[in-house]
Structures are given as structure tokens and as C-alpha cells.
C-alpha positions, 0 to 999 in steps of 0.5 A: 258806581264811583264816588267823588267824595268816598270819605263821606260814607264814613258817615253810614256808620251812623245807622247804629245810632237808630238800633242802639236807641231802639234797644234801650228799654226805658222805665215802665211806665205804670203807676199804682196807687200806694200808701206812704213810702217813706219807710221804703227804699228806692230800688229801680224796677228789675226787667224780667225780659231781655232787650229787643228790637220793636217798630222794625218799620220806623228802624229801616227806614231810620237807617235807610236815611242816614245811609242815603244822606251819607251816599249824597254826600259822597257825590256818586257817578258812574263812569262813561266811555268816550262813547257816552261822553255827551262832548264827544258825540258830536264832532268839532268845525274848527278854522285856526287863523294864524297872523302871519303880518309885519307885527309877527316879526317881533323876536318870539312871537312867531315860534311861540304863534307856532307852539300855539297852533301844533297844541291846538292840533293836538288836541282834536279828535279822529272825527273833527274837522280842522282848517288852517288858514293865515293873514295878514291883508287878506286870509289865506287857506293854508288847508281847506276843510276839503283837503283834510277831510280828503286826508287819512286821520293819521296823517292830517295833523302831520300835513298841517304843521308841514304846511304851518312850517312852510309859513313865516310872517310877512310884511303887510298889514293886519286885515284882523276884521277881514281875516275873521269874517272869512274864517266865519263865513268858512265855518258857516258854509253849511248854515249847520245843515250837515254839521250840526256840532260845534264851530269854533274860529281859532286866533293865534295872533299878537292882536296889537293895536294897529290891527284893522276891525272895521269891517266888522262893524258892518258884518253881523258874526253868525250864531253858533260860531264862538271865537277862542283867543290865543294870544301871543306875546313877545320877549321885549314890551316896547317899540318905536316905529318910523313911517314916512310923512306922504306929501298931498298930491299936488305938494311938489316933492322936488321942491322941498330939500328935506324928507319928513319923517315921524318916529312913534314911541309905545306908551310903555317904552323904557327908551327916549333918544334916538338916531335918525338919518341916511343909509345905502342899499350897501350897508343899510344898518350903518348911516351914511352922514350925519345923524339927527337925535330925536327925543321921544317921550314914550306914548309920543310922536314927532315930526323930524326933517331929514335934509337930503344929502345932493353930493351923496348918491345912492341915499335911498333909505333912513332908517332908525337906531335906538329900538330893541325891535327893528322890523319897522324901523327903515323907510325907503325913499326916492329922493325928488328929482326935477323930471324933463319935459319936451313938447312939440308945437306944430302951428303958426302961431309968433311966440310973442302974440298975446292973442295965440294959444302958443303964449298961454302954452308956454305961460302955463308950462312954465319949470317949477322945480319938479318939473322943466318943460320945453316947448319946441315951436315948429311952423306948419311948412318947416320940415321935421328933423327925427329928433323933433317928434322922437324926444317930444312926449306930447304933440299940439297941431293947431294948423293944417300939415302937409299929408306927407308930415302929417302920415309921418306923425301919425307912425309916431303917435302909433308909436306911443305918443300923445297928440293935442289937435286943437285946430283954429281953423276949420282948414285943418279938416285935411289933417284930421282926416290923415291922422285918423286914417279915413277920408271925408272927415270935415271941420265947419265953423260954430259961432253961438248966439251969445257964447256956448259952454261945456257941458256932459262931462266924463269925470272919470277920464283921467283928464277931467278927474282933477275936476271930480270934486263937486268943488272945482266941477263947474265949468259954467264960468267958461264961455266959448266964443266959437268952436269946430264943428265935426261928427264924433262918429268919424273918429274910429273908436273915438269917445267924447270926454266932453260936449257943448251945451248944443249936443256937439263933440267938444273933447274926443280921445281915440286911440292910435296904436299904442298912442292916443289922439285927442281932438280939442274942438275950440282953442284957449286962446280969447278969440275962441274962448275964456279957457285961457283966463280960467283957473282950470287952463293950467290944471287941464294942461297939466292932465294932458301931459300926465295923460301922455304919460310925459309927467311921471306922478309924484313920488308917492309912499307905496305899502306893501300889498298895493298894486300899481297900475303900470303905464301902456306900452308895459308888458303887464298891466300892473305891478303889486309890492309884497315887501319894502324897498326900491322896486325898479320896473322896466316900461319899454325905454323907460324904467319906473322906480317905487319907494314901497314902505311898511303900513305904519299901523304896524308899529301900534305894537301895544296890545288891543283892548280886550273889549274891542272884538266884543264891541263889534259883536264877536263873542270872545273866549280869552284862553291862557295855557295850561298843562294837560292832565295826565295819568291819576289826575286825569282820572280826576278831571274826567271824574269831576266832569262826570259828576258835575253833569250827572249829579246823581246827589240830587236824586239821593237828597230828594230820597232822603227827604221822601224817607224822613217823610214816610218815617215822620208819619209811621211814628206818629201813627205808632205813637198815637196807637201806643197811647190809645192801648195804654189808656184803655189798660189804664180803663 
């Protein structure tokens, strides 16, 4: 037996009290009945015999509860091995998640997440069970349970810092919601059922406040899985960040002179002026121009419009001057360019008939400044030079072609080009039937009572999808005043996209090689129908030239750990940014070009509020590091823990207090027997 306390049984030498008062001999007693003794001296009665002990009982148990008051006090405990340890009978499950996103670029932050993590290593036993995961978008297993567990125990904390050191911080965004709930999921995998010990996820990470929780307010965090933190912090306390200010969809980007920009100041931030403008891919920390200066109070943010540089070529980037912390401080930028456009008419409508859908055509597709389009009118009977269809990004057919024209268009379209058949006569049957290579394909005229509409809608082709929003999803308003009737099935693979409220094909696109056929089967002009006047016919118009891919989309502001989807002809189907820049990818003759940014909510470096992982239900153990005890201190410890879960002090109280007890009801027994004695010696 130890004890935590030794000095307290100091106190035992108190059971000398009990002896020594047990061998004083006090006065006697007995009285006699004497005359006067006034005449006499007063002498002390002599004791004829020596001292000794009476009442053994009540003095052992006297002594004996001094002596385990004393030992309570001294806080006894035996010592255990690690055998007998209750902690460690039971092996840990433990998932460290280590943040690895833009954030974690900050000078310091990622060797000190690293110090964190080799000293949680450090500390797990022969039998626990470790995985190591990182994230930013989404977490990825560094070391999977399976593959330490298939590891010697000695060589499994070597393998996971080679695997950590391999690692360093990316430029995506902190998924910190999605991240926690797969290490939990992780963790939970056996529901407890083979690994009844404790389960632990622990996080390494700067936890700013532009990490994303949402998605555990819909995830109920599993019982038995605790959550310990350990935060990381960086050298410097302040950051501004600069993110790019994306325009609507349909605001035109070549339109505006300008790049709007926001530049972000943290609430502790110790700077307020600052540099914005230009700079090239050759020298992107100097700038190429002028410069704006922009105060920002700190906890604020402000708009700046940047002009752009026409004279200056190879601008592809304004970056930020100012910030002690300069991971976020550039965004990339395509600057706007009006894009060229060339449509082929194939008809025989006159240019300047107001009652021929070629008028509205040209009306409609008039330039703006992103875009310039060029309509190339050909007749049904003049011959086609090769440059006509080649440079053509989209083809309208509104007549009948004659079958050696029309097999040559259709090797174009086969090509990769788009073709609108609108037909305004059913004569165009011919052509039709040429252009979907089968024979018997027939047109017929449809003239409804009153007027028909269009009706059964796929709003999730991309040439009704503008229209999506229950808002602008009416057609009702547009009345067809006739219409080509023909059977969809005749259309190898054809899908409608839309019918009349009779049932019939109203809009059916078929695929022609790399190209695409759509067959429109009433016209805009107002002889068949109202489509022209209506607030839909531009935007429909403007679908088909996107859907012939002839509109490049307006530059967007593309993050890093998007995936673009690339257009058909390409050699894979999409294309995903893993860090900011200018990425340049080649589709056939055509070269498509994206401006990928940094997520902005990285450059929310202030730290998240303590309570927010509580919030939404996560148990959190805030941890702060401290130094491990070694040598006679760590005896200490290990003895203090012994003690506080044995409290062997307890037991010694309560044999205290059964003693005093036992020894309260011997005495007053022996003294009401001394009394009984001397009353009848008295008799």
C-alpha cells in the first residue's frame, strides 16, 4: 500500500494520548464521615500500588481509531500495472482529421497542424486503432483502419507521418461539416458491435470562420463518439482577402469596361490602405499599370472597379498589396471579348419582308456588345460555297434543298454542327426525309379550329431550361395558328422537347453524328404563329445558338474543386480545377479558356465561435497542449490517478466511525457497571 499523503500518519502517534490518560490514577473516590478537621492538614492520599492499565477494550479500540483516522487521511492506494489500469483494458478508435484547404497556407499553420498530429501519434498504445484522414472539399483517407491495422505495431506511427509528410495544404475550400461527419461514419462503422472501447475524431485545423457546417444540421452525430480539438493558430492575426464580384447570367461581361472586385478587411486587422490593380502571368507580384488605393476599415468591405487595360495585352490577374497574408490575395480574370457568330439561312425568304421569319431572325440576333452575329441568307437553288457551311456555327432550312445540297449538309451536321429545320411548307417533306437518312418521312399541313399551344414541356433540355422558373414557364399566351404535322418516330433516336396540345411533335432534337438535328414544326413568322411578338422568341433563339455551342457562356467565376462540363467533340467529358489560374483546354479547333478562383469564405480567417460545433450537436473537448510528465512526476500523476479512482479513504472513514460507535457503547456500559459496584460498597 502507497500513500498520497504520508505526512498525515504523523498523526498515529496520537494513540499515546489514550494510554497515557488510561494510566493516570485519579483521586479515590470513598468518603468517610469524620468529625471536625480543622485541627488537620491537608495531605493528598498516598497510592499504595503502581499505575496500570484498566478497560484493555475501550484503549485498543480508542487507539485503533486514531490510527485509521490517521491512515484516511494519508490517502492510501495500491499501485496498478498497466494491466489493471481500467483505461487501458480497453483499446481506443481514433479518426485524426487534419485540414489541408487554402486557409492552412498561412505562414505556420501547417508545421504546427503537423507537431499536433505526430503528438497525438505519440501517444497511442500497441492496441489502439488509429486512421488518418485530411480535407478540405471533401475528406480524404490518408490511412484507413484496414491498412494500419494490416501494419506491424511498430511500424504503424512511422507509416502515418511518411503519409502526413507527403501531404501539404491545398487551395479548396473547408467542407469542415462533411469532413466530420464521414470521420464519424468511420468511427461508426461497427455500430460498437466489435469495438466496444472508446471512439474519438480528432481535429487538427485552423477552424476559421469561413469553414462550412451546414451539413451537419441534418446529421444526428452518433453517441459514444467524442470530438477532441486541436487547434492551430497562425504567426500573424490579420488578413484581407480579394475575391472577384461574378456578374448574373444574363448581365453581358463585354459590355462593362470594368472588373469589380471586393477586398475584405478581418475585425482584427492592424492595416487600412491598400494597392489593387493589374499584373501578368510574367511578373504576378508586380503591377502592370496603374494602381487604385483602397481604404478598408478593419471588420469592413468594399466594392473597387477595376478599368481594363484595351492597350495592355496578357492582363490576366489583379492582385492585392498590403496583407501580411497573401494566399488569397490574387484573382484571375478573362477579360470580356465580344465573340463572333455566323448563321446560315437556307430559304427563300426577301430580307426585307416583315411577314418572313428571316426579318425577325436578324431583329432578334441583332450585336450587343458581347456578342456579333452574322446572318449569311442563301436561297434554296444557289449553290454553296464550302465556306458557307464551314464557318456556319448554326444552319436554318425553311425550304425544300435539292438531295445533292441537302446529303452534303448533312456530312456537316454529322460534322459537329447544329441544324434548326423549320419548314414553311409541308414540301420540305424531301428534305427532311434526306436529312434523317430514312425514306417515306411525310409533312402534312395542321390548321386548328381556333389556334393551338404548346404544351408537355421538357424543361430540362437545355433549350427550354431558361424557362424553368415557374415565373417564365407559361407558354399559354402563344397562339399557333397552323403547324407541320409529322410522326416523331421517323426521327431515328429523335426526343420531342415539345408538343401541341393535340398530342403532336411540336419540337424534336435527334442526333446526327457529332451534330444534332432539331426540327421546329411551326414557324415564328405571324402567319403560322404569335412566337415572334413574344417575350420568349429572343431568349429561344438565343438557347439555340448556346445549344450549337456558337455562344461560348459568359465568363464565369469558376472555384477551385469545381468541375466543368466540356462541350461535345471533347476528348473528356469534363474538366475539374484543383488550383487557381488560367486553365487553357483544347476542344477540337476550339480552345476554351477558364478564370478558377480561390472560394472566397477562405479569407474569413477570424476564428470560429466556440459554440458553433455545440450548436449543431457535436460534443466538443477543447484541448490545449501541455507537457508530458516524465520520470518522479510521472509517478505522481499515476498516483494521484490511482488514488482518485480507489478512494480507499472512504473505507477508513467509515472504519472510524464504526469503531467510535463500538467504543462509545463499551464505555458507557463499563461505566454504568463501575457505578452499580460502588453503590453497593457504599450499601
Amino acid at each position: 500500500m502507497n500513500f498520497l499523503t504520508p505526512l498525515f500518519l504523523l498523526g498515529g502517534l496520537a494513540i499515546a494520548g489514550p494510554i497515557v490518560f488510561h494510566l493516570i490514577r485519579r483521586t479515590t473516590r470513598e468518603r468517610r464521615v469524620f468529625s471536625s478537621l480543622m485541627f488537620l492538614l491537608p495531605t493528598p492520599p498516598r497510592l499504595a500500588k503502581r499505575s496500570r492499565l484498566e478497560h484493555w477494550l475501550l484503549l485498543l479500540l480508542r487507539c485503533l481509531a486514531l490510527g485509521l483516522l490517521a491512515l484516511g487521511f494519508s490517502r492510501p492506494f495500491f499501485k496498478q500495472t498497466p494491466l489493471d489500469d481500467p483505461t487501458a483494458a480497453q483499446p481506443k478508435r481514433i479518426v485524426v482529421l487534419v485540414d489541408v484547404s487554402a486557409s492552412m497556407r498561412r505562414a505556420g499553420l501547417w508545421a504546427a497542424a503537423r507537431e499536433r498530429v505526430e503528438a497525438t501519434l505519440g501517444k497511442v498504445s500497441a492496441v489502439d486503432q488509429v486512421a488518418l484522414y485530411t480535407f478540405d472539399r471533401a475528406a480524404t483517407p490518408l490511412l484507413p483502419f484496414e491498412e494500419w491495422n494490416r501494419t506491424a505495431p511498430t511500424d504503424r506511427v512511422a507509416l502515418a507521418k511518411s503519409r502526413l509528410a507527403a501531404a501539404s495544404p491545398g487551395w479548396a475550400g473547408t467542407q469542415l461539416g462533411t469532413a466530420l461527419i464521414a470521420a464519424a461514419e468511420a468511427l461508426a462503422e461497427n455500430d460498437g458491435k466489435q469495438f466496444p472501447g472508446p471512439r474519438e475524431v480528432v481535429l487538427v485545423s485552423d477552424l476559421q470562420a469561413g469553414s462550412r457546417l451546414d451539413a451537419l444540421q441534418a446529421y444526428e452525430w452518433p453517441k459514444g463518439v467524442a470530438l477532441v480539438v486541436e487547434p492551430v493558430k497562425a504567426r500573424g492575426t490579420t488578413n484581407a482577402g480579394l475575391q472577384l464580384v461574378a456578374d448574373s447570367a444574363d448581365a453581358s461581361r463585354a459590355s462593362e469596361t470594368v472588373v469589380r472586385v471586393r477586398v475584405t478587411n478581418s475585425a482584427d486587422a492592424q492595416r487600412e490602405q491598400f494597392k489593387v490593380g493589374w499584373a501578368r502571368a510574367e511578373a504576378p507580384g508586380e503591377f502592370a499599370g496603374a494602381t487604385i488605393d483602397v481604404y478598408i476599415p478593419p471588420g469592413q468591405s468594399r466594392v473597387v472597379a477595376v478599368p481594363v487595360a484595351k492597350t495592355a495585352p496578357g492582363l490576366d490577374r489583379i492582385v492585392l498589396k498590403g496583407d501580411d497574408e497573401d494566399f488569397d490575395n490574387t484573382v484571375y480574370v478573362i477579360p470580356p471579348a465580344q465573340q463572333r457568330l455566323n448563321v446560315l439561312w437556307l430559304g427563300d425568304d426577301a430580307p426585307d419582308d416583315v411577314r418572313q421569319p428571316l426579318f425577325f431572325l436578324r431583329r432578334a440576333l441583332s450585336d450587343t456588345p458581347r456578342l456579333a452575329v452574322s446572318v449569311v441568307a442563301r436561297t434554296s437553288s444557289a449553290q454553296l460555297t464550302p465556306d458557307d457551311v464551314r464557318t456556319a456555327q448554326v444552319v436554318f432550312v425553311t425550304a425544300a434543298l435539292p438531295p445533292a445540297q441537302t446529303a452534303e449538309l448533312r456530312a456537316q451536321v454529322q460534322g459537329g454542327k447544329t441544324l434548326v429545320f423549320v419548314p414553311k411548307t409541308a414540301a420540305a417533306a424531301a428534305t427532311l426525309g434526306v436529312l434523317v437518312g430514312r425514306e417515306g418521312v411525310t409533312l402534312t399541313e395542321a390548321t386548328p379550329t381556333s389556334y393551338a399551344m404548346l404544351a408537355e414541356i421538357d424543361f430540362k433540355h437545355p433549350l427550354f431550361a431558361p424557362f424553368a422558373d415557374p415565373r417564365f414557364s407559361d407558354f399559354t399566351k402563344i397562339h399557333i395558328w397552323k403547324y407541320r404535322k409529322f410522326d416523331a418516330a421517323t426521327i431515328p433516336e429523335g426526343r420531342v422537347l415539345a408538343r401541341f396540345d393535340s398530342g403532336d411533335p411540336a419540337v424534336v432534337e435527334a442526333p446526327l453524328g457529332q451534330g444534332r438535328l432539331v426540327v421546329w414544326a411551326t414557324g415564328w413568322q405571324p402567319e403560322d404563329s404569335q412566337l415572334s411578338v413574344s417575350s420568349k422568341f429572343v431568349p429561344l433563339l438565343w438557347s439555340l445558338l448556346e445549344l450549337g455551342g456558337g455562344v461560348a457562356a459568359a465568363p464565369s467565376q469558376w472555384l477551385v474543386g469545381d468541375t466543368a462540363a466540356l462541350p461535345v467533340g471533347a476528348a473528356d467529358q469534363e474538366v475539374r480545377f484543383t488550383e487557381p489560374g488560367i486553365r487553357t483546354v483544347a476542344v477540337g479547333e476550339r480552345t476554351l479558356r477558364f478564370a478558377v478562383n480561390l472560394e472566397p469564405n477562405e479569407s474569413r480567417t477570424a476564428p470560429l465561435a466556440p459554440d458553433e460545433l455545440e450548436r449543431l450537436g457535436v460534443p466538443v473537448a477543447q484541448t490545449e497542449p501541455k507537457s508530458e510528465p516524465s520520470g518522479d512526476n510521472k509517478i505522481v500523476v499515476q498516483g494521484v490517478e490511482a488514488e482518485s479512482r480507489q478512494k480507499l479513504w472512504r473505507w477508513f472513514i467509515a472504519a472510524t466511525l464504526a469503531v467510535l460507535l463500538v467504543e462509545s457503547a463499551l464505555a458507557g456500559w463499563t461505566a454504568r457497571k463501575t457505578n452499580q459496584k460502588q453503590a453497593e460498597a457504599a450499601t
